[in-house]
C-alpha positions in Angstrom: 42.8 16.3 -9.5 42.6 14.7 -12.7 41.4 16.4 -16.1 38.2 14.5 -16.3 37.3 15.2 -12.4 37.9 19.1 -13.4 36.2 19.4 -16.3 33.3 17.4 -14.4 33.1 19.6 -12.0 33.2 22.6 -14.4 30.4 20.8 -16.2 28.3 20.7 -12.9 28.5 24.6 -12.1 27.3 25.1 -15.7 27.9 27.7 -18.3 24.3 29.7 -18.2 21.3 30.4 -17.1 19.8 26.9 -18.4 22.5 25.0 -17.3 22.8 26.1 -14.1 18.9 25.8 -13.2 19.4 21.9 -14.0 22.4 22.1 -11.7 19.8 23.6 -9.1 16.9 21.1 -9.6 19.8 17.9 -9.4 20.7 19.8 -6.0 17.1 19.7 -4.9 16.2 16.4 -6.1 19.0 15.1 -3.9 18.4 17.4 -0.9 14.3 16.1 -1.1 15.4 12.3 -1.4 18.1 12.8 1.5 15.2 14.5 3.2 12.7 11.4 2.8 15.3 9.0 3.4 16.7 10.3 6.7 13.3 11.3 8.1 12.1 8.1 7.1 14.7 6.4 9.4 14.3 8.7 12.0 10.6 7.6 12.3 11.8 4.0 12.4 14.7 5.0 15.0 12.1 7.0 17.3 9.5 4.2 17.1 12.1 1.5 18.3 12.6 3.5 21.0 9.4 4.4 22.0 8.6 0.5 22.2 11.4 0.1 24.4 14.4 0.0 22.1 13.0 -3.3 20.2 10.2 -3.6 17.3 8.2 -6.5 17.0 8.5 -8.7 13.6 4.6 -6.7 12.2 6.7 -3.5 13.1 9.8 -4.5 11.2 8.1 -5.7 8.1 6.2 -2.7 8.1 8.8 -0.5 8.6 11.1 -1.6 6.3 8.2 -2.0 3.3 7.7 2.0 4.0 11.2 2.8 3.5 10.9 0.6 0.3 7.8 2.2 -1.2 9.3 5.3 -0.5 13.0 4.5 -2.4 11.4 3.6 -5.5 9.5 6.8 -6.7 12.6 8.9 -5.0 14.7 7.3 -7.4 12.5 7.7 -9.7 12.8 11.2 -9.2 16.3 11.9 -8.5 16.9 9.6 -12.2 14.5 12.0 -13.6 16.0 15.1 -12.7 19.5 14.0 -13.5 18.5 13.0 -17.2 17.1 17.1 -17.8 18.4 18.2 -21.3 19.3 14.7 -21.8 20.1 15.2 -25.7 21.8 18.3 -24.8 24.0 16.2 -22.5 24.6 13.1 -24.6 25.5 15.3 -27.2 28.2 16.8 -25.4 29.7 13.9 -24.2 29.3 12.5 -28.2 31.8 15.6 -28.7 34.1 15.0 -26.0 34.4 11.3 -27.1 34.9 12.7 -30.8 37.5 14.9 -29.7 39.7 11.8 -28.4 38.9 11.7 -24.5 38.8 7.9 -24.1 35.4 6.3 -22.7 36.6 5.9 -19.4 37.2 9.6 -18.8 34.4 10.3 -20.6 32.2 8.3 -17.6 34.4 9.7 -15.1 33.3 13.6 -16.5 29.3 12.5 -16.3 30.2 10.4 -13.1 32.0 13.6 -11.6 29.3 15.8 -12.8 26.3 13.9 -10.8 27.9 12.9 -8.1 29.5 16.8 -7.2 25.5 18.2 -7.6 24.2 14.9 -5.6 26.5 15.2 -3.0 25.4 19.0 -2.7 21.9 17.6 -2.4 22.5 15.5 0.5 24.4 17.9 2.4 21.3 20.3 1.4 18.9 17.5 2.7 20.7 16.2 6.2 20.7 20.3 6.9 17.4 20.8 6.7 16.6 17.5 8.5 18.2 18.7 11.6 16.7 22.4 10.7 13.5 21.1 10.9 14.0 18.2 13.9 12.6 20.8 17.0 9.1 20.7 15.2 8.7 16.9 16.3 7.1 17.6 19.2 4.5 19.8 18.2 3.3 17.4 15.7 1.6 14.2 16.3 1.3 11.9 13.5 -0.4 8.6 13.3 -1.7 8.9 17.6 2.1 9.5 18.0 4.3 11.9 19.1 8.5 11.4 19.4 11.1 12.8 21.4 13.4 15.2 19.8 16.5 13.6 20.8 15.2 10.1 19.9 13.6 11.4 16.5 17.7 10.7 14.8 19.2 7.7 13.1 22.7 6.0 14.2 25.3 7.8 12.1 25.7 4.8 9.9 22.3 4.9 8.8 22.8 8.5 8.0 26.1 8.1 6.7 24.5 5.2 4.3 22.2 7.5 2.7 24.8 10.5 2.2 26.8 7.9 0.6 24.2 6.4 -1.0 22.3 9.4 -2.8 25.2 10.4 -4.5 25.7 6.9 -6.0 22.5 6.4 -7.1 23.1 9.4 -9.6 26.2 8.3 -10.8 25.0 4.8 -11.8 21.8 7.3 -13.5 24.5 9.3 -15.1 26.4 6.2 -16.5 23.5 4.1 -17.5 23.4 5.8 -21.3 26.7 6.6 -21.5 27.4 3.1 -23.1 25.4 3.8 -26.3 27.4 7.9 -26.5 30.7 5.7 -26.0 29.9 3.5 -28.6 28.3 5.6 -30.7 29.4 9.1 -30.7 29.0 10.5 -34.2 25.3 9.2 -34.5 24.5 10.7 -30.7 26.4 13.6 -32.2 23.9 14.1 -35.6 21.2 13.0 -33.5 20.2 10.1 -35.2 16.6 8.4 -33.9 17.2 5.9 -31.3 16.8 2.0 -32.2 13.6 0.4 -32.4 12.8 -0.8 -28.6 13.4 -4.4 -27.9 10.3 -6.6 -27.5 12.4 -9.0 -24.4 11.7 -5.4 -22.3 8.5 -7.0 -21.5 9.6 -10.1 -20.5 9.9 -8.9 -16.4 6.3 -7.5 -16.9 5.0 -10.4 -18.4 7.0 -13.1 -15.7 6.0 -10.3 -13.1 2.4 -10.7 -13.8 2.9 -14.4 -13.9 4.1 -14.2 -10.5 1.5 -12.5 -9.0 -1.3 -14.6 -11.2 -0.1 -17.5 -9.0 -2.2 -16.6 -6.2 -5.2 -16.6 -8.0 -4.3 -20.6 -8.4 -4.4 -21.1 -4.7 -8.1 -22.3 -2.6 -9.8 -18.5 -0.9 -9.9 -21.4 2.7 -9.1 -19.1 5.6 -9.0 -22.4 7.3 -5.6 -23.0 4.5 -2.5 -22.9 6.1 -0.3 -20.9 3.5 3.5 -20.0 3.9 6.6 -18.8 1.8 6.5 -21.9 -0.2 3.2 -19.8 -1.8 4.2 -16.4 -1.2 7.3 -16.2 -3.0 6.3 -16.7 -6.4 4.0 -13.8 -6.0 6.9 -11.5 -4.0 9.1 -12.2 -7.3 6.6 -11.3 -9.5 5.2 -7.8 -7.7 8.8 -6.5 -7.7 9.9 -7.9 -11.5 6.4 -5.6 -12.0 7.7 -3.3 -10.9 11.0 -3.0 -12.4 9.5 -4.0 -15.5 7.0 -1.2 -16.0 9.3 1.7 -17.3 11.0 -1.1 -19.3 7.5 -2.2 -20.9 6.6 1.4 -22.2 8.6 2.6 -24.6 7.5 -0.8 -26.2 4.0 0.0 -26.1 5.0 3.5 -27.4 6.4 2.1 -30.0 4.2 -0.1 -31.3 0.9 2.9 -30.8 3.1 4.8 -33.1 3.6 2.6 -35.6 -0.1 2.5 -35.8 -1.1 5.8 -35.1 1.3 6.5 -38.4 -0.8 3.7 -40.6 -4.2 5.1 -39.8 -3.0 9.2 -39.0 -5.8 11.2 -41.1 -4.8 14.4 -38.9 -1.9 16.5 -38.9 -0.9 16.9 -35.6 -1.7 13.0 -35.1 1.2 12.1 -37.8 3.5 14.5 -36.2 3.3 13.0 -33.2 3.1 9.4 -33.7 6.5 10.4 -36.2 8.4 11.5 -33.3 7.1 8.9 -31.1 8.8 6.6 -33.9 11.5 8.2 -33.1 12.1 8.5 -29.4 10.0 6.2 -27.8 12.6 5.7 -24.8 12.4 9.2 -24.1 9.2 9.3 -22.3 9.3 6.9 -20.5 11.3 9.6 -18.2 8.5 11.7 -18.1 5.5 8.7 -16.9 8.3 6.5 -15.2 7.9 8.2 -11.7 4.3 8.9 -12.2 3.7 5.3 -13.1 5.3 3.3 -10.7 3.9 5.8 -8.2 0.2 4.5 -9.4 1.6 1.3 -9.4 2.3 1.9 -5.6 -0.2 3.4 -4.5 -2.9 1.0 -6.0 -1.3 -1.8 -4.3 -0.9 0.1 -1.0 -4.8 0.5 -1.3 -5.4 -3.7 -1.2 -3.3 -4.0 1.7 -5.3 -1.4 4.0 -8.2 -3.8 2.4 -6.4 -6.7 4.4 -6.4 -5.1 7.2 -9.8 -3.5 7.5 -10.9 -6.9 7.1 -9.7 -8.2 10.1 -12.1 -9.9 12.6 -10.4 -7.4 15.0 -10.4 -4.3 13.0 -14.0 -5.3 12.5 -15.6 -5.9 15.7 -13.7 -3.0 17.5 -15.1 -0.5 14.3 -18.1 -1.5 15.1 -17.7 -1.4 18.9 -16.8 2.5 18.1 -18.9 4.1 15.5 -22.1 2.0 14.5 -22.8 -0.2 17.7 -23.7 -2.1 18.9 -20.8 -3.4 21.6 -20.9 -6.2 23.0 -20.0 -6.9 26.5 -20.1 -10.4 27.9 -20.4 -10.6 32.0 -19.2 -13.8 34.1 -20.3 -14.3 37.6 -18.0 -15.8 40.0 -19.4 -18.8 40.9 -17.8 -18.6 44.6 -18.8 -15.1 45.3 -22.1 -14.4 47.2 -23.4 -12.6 44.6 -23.3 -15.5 42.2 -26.8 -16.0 40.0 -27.8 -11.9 41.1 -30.2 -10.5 37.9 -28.2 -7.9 36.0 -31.4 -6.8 34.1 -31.0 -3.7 36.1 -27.9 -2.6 34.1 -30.3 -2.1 31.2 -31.5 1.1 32.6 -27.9 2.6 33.0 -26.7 5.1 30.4 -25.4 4.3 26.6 -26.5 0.2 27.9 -29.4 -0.7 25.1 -30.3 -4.2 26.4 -29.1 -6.8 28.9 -30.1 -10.7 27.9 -29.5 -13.3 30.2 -27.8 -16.0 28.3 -26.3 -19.7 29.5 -23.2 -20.0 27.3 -21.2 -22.8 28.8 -17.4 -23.6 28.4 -16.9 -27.5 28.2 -14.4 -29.1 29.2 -11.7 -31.3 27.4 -11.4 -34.2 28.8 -10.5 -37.2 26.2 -12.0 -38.5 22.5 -15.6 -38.6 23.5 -15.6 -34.7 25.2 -16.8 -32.3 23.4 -14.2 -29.2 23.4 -16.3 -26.0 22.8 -19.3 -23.6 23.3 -22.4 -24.9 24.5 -26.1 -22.5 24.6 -28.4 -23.6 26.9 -31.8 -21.9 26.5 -35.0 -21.6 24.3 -34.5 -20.5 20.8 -36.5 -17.5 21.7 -33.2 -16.4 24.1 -31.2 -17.4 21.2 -32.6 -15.0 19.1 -32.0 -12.1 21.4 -28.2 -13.0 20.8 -27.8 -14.0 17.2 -30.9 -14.4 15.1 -31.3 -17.5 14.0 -32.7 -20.2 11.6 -33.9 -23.7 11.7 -34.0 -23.6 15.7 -36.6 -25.9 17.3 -36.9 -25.8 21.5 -37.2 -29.9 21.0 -33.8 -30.6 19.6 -30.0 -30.5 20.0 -28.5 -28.5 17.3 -25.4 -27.2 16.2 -25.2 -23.2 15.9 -22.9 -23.0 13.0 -21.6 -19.9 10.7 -24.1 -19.9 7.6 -21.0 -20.5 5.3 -20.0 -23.7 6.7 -20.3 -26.4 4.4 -20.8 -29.5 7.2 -23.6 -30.1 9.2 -21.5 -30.3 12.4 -18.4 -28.0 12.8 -16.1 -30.0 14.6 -16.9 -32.6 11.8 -19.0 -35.2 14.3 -20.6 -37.9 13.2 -24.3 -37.7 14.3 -25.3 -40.7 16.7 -21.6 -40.1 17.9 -22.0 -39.8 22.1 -20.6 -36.8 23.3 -20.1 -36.2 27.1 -20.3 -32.4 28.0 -18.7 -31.5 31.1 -18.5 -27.8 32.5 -14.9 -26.6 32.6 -15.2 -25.2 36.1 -17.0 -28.2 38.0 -17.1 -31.5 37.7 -21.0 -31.8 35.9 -21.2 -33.8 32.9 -24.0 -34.8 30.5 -23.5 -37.5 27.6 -26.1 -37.1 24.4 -25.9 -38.5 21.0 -23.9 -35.9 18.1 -27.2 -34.0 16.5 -27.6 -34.3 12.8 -29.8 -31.1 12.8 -28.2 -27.5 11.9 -28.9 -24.1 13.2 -27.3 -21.0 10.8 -27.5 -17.4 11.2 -30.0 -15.5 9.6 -27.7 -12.5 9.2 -23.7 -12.0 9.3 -22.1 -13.4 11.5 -19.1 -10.5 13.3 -16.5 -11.8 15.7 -18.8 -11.0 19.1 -21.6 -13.5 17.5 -19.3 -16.3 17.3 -18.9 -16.9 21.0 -22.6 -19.1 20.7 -21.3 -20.9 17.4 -21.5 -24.0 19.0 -23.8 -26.5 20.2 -27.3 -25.4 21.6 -29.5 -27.2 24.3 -32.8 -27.2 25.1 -33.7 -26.0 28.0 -35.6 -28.7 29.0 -33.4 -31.1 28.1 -32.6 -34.2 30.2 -29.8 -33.1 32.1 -29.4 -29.4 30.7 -30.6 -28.1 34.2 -26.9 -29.3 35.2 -25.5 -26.9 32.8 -27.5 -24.2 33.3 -26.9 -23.7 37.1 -27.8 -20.1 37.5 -24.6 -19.2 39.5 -23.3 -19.8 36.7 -24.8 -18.0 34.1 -23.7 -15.5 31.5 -24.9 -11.9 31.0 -24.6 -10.2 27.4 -24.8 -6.4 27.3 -25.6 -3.9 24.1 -24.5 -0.5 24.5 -23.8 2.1 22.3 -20.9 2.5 20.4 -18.0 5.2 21.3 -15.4 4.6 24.0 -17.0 6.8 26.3 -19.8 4.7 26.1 -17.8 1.7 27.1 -15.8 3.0 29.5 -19.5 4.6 31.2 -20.9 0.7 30.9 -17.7 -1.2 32.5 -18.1 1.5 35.7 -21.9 0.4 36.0 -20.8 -2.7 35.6 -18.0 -2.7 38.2 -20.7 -0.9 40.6 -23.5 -2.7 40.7 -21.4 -5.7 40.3 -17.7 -5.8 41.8 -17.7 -9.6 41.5 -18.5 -9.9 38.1 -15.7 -10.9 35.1 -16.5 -8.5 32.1 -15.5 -9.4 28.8 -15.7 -7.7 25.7 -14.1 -8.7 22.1 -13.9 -4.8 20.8 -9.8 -4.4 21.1 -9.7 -0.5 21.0 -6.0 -1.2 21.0 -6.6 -3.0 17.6 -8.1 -0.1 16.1 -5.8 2.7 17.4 -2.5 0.6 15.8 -4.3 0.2 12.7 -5.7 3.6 12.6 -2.1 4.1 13.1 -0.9 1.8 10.1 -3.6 3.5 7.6 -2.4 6.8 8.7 0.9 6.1 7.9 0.2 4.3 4.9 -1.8 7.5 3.8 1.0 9.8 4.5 3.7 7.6 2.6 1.0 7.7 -0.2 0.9 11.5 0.1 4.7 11.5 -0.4 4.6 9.1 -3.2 2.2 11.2 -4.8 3.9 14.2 -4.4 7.1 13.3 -5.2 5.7 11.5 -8.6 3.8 14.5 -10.0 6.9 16.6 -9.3 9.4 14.4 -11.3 6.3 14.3 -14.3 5.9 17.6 -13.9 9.7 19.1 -14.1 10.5 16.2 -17.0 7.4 17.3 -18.8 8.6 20.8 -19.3 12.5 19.9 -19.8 11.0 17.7 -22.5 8.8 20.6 -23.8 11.7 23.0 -23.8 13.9 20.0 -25.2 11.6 20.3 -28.2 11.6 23.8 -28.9 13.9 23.0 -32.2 11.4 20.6 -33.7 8.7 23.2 -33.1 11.0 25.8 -34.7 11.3 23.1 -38.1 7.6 23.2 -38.4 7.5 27.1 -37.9 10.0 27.4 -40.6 7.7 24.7 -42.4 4.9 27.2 -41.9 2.7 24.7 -39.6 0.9 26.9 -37.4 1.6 26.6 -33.6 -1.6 25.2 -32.9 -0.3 22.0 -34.6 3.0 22.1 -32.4 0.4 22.2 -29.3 -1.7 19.5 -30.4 1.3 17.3 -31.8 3.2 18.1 -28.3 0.4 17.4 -26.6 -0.7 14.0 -28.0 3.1 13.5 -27.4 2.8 13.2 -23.7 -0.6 11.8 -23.6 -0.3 8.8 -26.0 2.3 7.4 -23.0 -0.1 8.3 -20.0 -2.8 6.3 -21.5 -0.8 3.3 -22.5 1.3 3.4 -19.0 -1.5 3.9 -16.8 -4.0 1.8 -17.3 -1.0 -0.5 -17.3 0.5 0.8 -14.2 -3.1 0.3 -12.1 -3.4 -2.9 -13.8 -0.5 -4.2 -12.4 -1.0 -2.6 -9.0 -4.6 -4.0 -8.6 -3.1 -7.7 -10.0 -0.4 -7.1 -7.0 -2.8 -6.1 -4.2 -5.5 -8.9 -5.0 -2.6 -11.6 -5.3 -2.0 -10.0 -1.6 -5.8 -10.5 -0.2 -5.7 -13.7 -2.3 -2.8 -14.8 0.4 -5.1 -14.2 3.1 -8.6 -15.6 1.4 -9.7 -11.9 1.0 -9.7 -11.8 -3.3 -13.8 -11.5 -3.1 -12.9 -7.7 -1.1 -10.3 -6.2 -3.7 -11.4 -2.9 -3.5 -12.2 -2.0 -7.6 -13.9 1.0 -7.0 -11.4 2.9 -4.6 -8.7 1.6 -7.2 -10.7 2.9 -10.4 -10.9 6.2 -8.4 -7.2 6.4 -8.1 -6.3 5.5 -11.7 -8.8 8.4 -12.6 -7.6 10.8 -10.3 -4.0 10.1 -11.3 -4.9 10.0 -15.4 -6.5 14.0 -14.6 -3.7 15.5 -12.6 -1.4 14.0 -15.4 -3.8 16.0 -18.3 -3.4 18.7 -16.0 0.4 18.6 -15.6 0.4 17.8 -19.3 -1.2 20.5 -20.4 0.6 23.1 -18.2 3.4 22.1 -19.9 2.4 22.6 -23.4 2.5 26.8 -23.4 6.2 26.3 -22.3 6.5 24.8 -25.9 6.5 28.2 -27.9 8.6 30.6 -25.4 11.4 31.6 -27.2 11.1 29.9 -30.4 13.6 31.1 -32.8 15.3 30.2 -36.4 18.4 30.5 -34.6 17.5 26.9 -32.6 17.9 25.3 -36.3 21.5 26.2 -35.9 23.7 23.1 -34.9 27.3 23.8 -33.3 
């Protein structure tokens, strides 16, 4: 064992009682990050095989974004914790390089110091993974519940993040060791950091860029988009959000300069002074609270994507407002064939049965038309879909309000179409209508099975394609799966011979029920690990700052104008980062519903609720760390060794 390795590891069980409660909160850093980590992958490792040993390509992207979202605010936090009593740290490495030990062994001793504690921490964390495994089955999470002996990563995975914890503290450790290498007696006097170079917001600035591209691109649904327009945007989320703990102390900076100019109060000047002088040094305290905001806001838009699927949509309504809709099919070849089904209406949960003629066509070349056809009165219309600009005299198209042409297929009108059923050989030929029917209302996913082209009833030739064997039954019921599952028994009672067809995928909704609850509970952890990192740096940075609060003691400013100065301290960053921080996040989530021609349903109020509710738990945090500011404040912290 070499000198430097031994004094590291000196240096990690620390000298006192301060020392060694850093050492402590390195250890538990580590052990939590392990912890998320190898749970994390368990989940993943447990879901594969509860598939059948294989994910599908929605699963994997999903899967792997979660472990993602969930590295960044853990290494947020584990950089956080292993930067406590930074001075007090590069100082002593200032002296060690002073007294002759070259900058290689100095790196080596902070190296060997991270990495012993880190390595502690993951040993901690695996432990308590496997402590904590039996609990798996008596916990369901997201409709799910895993095997114990499943609920495990391979050993490489594991092995990956016991090697891979440790690391990431090292390369925190060695990050500012370049400027106490190269500078040792400044770091040593403690001499005020240089001024903050403006090309840190450059990744902000070509982040935001980035994700402003989608804004550039047509809200079709009907577009076909791929990676060709999705990769700018990618780029740009995560520059984003590396940039963001880059961009503040810039911001800091440049508030104190002006805070200085215009300073009429006391504790104001004090504050934007020191600000002056270490703006780097908090962006360790917001840095995991911003980039989980940044997260978290983002995380928000995407459950917006899915919640406005045509699926999501029609099967929330099939369960909880109603009504669902439940289309029925005779089989022309069964005996029962043309039977009224009005009688269903008086089963339980079923609000209405309307006999409908929705036919099928049939492709058959150029001329066919390939689609939906209603045959009926505009009064039986109505009963499905209410309508506008329906006449029992005319062919019409039925055609989504939003739909800028007068024929959806794009027709010409004079054009002869022949309209052959799709399950016998019947065929009518009519001119392409000019005239238009829209919906008076929304239309949802159920409703578009009549977009298409209606008939008159007494049409010539319509009677041919509304044979009655043939005809189509729509049923309202109430909403709830009980309620459906009560209507498809009637239905499969009174008729066995009837195809029932509804668009509600209850499927649907469980997996994304699943995704948001998921999503939620990642967001939980982000949230909880951020406000743990701002919280422990806030008070090492409060205690750090005992000996400036001692100079204006010995100044005679009263400790009210420590408070205040301290305060404004941390709360000059938090306004500057997170307004910044949801900024961002909202730019990164509406770039994402952009992609899918959702940017009209970016959710602003839900993401103004967050940035709110993140901007009062950091007041709170803030100002639970302020009493820790005059605890032990004595004319002896003046003294420098």
């Amino acid at each position: 064992m070499t000198p430097a390795i031994h004094l590291g590891l000196r240096l990690a069980a620390g000298t006192g009682r301060t020392e060694r409660l850093r050492a402590g909160l390195t250890v538990g850093a580590a052990a939590l990050g392990t912890l998320v980590f190898v749970t994390a992958l368990a989940v993943v490792h447990a879901e594969s095989r509860r598939t059948g040993g294989e994910l599908d390509r929605d699963h994997q992207i999903l899967l792997a974004t979660v472990l993602a979202v969930l590295g960044m605010p853990v290494l947020t936090l584990l950089a956080s914790i292993t930067r406590l009593s930074a001075s007090v740290r590069d100082r002593r490495l200032a002296a060690l390089r002073l007294l002759g030990l070259s900058p290689t062994r100095t790196r080596t001793v902070a190296a060997t110091e991270a990495s012993a504690l880190a390595l502690v921490g993951a040993a901690l964390g695996c432990a308590l993974c496997f402590g904590l495994r039996p609990l798996v089955e008596r916990v369901t999470i997201a409709d799910r519940q895993w095997q114990v002996a499943d609920f495990l990563p391979p050993w490489w995975q594991l092995g990956a993040v016991v090697v891979g914890v440790p690391l990431l503290a090292v390369v925190v450790a060695l990050a500012p060791t370049r400027a106490v290498t190269a500078r040792p007696l400044a770091v040593r006097r403690g001499a005020g950091a240089r001024r903050p170079s403006l090309l840190r917001l450059l990744p902000v600035l070509a982040g935001a860029a980035g994700m402003a591209w989608m804004f550039t691109l047509p809200q079709d649904p009907e577009a076909s988009l791929g990676w060709s327009e999705f990769w700018p945007f990618l780029v740009g989320a995560i520059l984003a959000g590396v940039g963001l703990p880059l961009a503040v102390p810039v911001l800091v900076r440049t508030a104190a300069d002006l805070l200085a100019r215009v300073a009429q109060r006391q504790a104001v000047l004090v504050a934007a002074r020191r600000l002056q002088v270490e703006p780097s040094a908090t962006t360790r305290i917001v840095a995991g609270l911003l980039l989980t905001l940044f997260l978290v806001t983002g995380a928000r838009c995407v459950i917006t994507a899915w919640e406005r699927t045509p699926q999501y949509l029609e099967a929330y309504r099939a369960a909880y407002t109603g009504p669902q809709v439940i289309s029925l099919h005779a089989d022309p070849s069964s005996p029962q064939a043309g039977t009224d089904l009005r009688p269903l209406g008086e089963e339980p949960f079923v609000r209405k049965v309307v006999p409908a003629n929705i036919v099928t066509t049939r492709c058959d070349g150029p001329r066919s038309l390939c689609g939906t056809v209603y045959v009926g009165t505009c009064a039986e219309l109505a009963q499905l879909l209410p309508v506008k600009g329906c006449r029992d005299d005319r062919v019409a198209w039925i055609s989504h309000p939003d739909d800028r042409d007068t024929s959806p297929s794009r027709i010409a009108p004079g054009t002869p179409l022949t309209i052959a059923r799709e399950v016998t050989s019947q065929a009518v030929e009519i001119p392409a209508p000019s005239a238009r029917i829209t919906s008076s209302t929304d239309v949802t996913w159920s409703d578009a099975r009549v977009l298409g082209l209606f008939v008159p009833r007494d049409f010539p030739g319509a009677a041919a394609l509304a044979d009655p064997a043939h005809r189509t039954w729509v049923v309202y019921a109430e909403p709830g799966k009980k309620a459906h599952d009560a209507v498809i028994g009637a239905i499969e009672r009174l008729a066995p011979t009837t195809f029932a067809y509804d668009m509600a995928d209850y499927a649907t909704l469980e997996q994304v029920g699943g995704y948001l609850s998921i999503l939620w509970a990642v967001t939980a952890v982000i949230v909880l690990v951020g406000l743990t990192s701002f919280g422990i740096t806030a008070i090492d940075r409060a205690v750090e700052r005992r000996r400036q609060v001692a100079s204006l003691h010995v100044l005679g400013a009263p400790a009210k104008l420590a408070r205040r100065s301290q305060l404004l301290q941390a709360l000059i960053p938090l306004g500057l980062g997170i307004p910044l921080a949801g900024g961002l996040g909202m730019l990164a989530g509406s770039g994402y519903l952009a992609f899918g021609s959702l940017r009209d349903d970016a959710p602003w109020q839900s993401v103004l609720a967050v940035v709110a509710a993140a901007m009062t738990a950091a007041l709170l945090v803030a100002a639970a760390s302020v009493p820790a500011i005059g605890r032990g404040v004595k004319p002896d912290l003046l003294r420098r060794e």
